[in-house]
C-alpha positions in Angstrom: 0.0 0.0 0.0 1.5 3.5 -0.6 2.3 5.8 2.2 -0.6 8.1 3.1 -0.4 12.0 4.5 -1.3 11.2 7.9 -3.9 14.1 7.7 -5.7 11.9 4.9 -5.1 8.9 7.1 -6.7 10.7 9.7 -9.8 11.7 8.3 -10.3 8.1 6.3 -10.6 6.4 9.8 -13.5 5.1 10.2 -15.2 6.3 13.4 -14.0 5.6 16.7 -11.5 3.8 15.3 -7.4 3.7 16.6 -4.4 4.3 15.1 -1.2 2.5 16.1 2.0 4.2 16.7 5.1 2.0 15.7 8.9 2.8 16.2 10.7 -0.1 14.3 14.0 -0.4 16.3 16.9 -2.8 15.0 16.3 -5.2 18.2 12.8 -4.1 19.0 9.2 -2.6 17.7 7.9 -0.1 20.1 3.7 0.0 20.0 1.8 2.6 20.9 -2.0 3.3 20.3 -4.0 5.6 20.2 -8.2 6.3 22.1 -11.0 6.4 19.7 -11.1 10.2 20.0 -7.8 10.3 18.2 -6.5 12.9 21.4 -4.1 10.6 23.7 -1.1 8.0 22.5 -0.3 5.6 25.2 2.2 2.8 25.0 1.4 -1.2 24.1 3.8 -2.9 23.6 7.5 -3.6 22.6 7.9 -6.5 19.9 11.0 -8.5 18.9 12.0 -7.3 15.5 11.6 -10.8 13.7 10.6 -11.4 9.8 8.3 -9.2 8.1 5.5 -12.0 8.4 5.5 -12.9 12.2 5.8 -8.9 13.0 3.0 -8.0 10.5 0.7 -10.6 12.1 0.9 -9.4 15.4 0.5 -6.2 13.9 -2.4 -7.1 12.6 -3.6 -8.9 15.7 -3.0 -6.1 17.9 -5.3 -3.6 15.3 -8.1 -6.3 15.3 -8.2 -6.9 19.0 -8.1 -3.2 19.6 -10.4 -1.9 16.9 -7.2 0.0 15.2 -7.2 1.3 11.1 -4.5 2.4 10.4 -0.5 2.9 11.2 1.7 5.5 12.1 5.3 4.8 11.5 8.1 6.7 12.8 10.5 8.2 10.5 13.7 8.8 11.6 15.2 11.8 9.3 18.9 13.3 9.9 19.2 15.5 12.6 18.8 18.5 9.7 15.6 17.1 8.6 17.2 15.3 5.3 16.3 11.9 4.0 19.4 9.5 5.1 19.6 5.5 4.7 17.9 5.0 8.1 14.8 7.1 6.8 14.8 5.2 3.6 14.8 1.8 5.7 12.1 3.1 8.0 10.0 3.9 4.7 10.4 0.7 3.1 9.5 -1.4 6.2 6.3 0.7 6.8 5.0 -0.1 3.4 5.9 -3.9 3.7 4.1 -3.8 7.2 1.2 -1.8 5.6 1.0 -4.6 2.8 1.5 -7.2 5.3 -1.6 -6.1 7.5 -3.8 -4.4 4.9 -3.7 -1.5 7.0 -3.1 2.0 5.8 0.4 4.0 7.0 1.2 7.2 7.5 4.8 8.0 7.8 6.2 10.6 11.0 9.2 12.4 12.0 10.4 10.7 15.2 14.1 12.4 15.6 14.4 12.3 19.0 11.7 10.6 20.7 13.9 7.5 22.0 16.3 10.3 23.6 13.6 12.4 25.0 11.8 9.6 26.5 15.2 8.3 28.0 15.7 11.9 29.7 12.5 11.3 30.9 12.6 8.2 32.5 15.9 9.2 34.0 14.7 12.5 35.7 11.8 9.9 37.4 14.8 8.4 38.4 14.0 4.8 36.8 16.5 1.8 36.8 18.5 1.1 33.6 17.2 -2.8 33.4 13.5 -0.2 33.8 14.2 2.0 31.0 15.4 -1.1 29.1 12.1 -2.7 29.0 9.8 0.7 28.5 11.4 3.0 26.1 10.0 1.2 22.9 6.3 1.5 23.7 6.9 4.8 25.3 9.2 6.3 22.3 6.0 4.9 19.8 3.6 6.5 22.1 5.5 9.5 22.5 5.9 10.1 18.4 2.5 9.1 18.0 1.5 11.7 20.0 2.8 14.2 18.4 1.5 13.2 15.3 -1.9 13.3 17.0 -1.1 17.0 18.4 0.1 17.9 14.7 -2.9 16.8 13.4 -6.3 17.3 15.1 -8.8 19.3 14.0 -9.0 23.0 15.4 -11.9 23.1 17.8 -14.4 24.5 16.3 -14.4 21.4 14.0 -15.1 19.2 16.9 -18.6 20.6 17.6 -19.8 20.0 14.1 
């Protein structure tokens, strides 16, 4: 499937549906999804990066159990907002997911978000072996969110 402007992605959902926030790691996928409101990102999960087909089908899982349509992938673009190798892998694993699951992605910028949730997680003064096992989900849920903030509609759109 081709990569979708997550404002189009957005506004294709059907109602009340989620979205789900990935950050595809070498080692590890973090998840992260979304309410039906499309207003709070929370994390999931963290999956072993695997194959394309076992990762895709508890992809997939995870969006039928939790009433999810569509993806948000995190892209990881230079520091200077240019399109390096590790965007370019980032792409082309989104759209193999998306093919995978028959779910719609949306690519978005994630430059930063492991390192922000880190410092996070540090000031609440969390264990190393504790930051080890939650910065996946909470760097997916923390990019996702963003996305969400970026996105949703201005106010007065809501009351329509």
């Amino acid at each position: 499937m081709p990569i979708t402007p997550l404002p189009a992605l957005r506004a294709a959902l059907p109602r009340h549906a989620r979205l789900i926030g990935l950050d595809p790691g070498r080692v590890t996928i973090g998840i992260a999804l979304s309410d039906v409101l499309l207003m709070l990102a929370s994390p999931y999960a963290a999956l072993p990066r695997a194959k394309l087909a076992p990762n895709a089908a508890e992809i997939r899982r995870i969006a039928e159990k939790e009433g999810a349509a569509g993806l948000v992938c995190g892209l990881p673009l230079n520091m200077d907002g240019s399109f390096g190798p590790a965007a370019q892998a980032a792409k082309d694993w989104a759209m193999a997911i998306s093919d995978a699951t028959q779910l719609p992605v949306a690519l978005w910028d994630e430059r930063l978000s492991s390192s922000a949730v880190n410092r996070m997680m540090i000031e609440a003064d969390l264990s190393r072996a504790k930051r080890a096992r939650a910065v996946d989900a909470a760097a997916a849920a923390y990019m996702l969110q963003a996305a969400l903030d970026a996105t949703r509609p201005p106010p007065d759109a809501l009351s329509m």
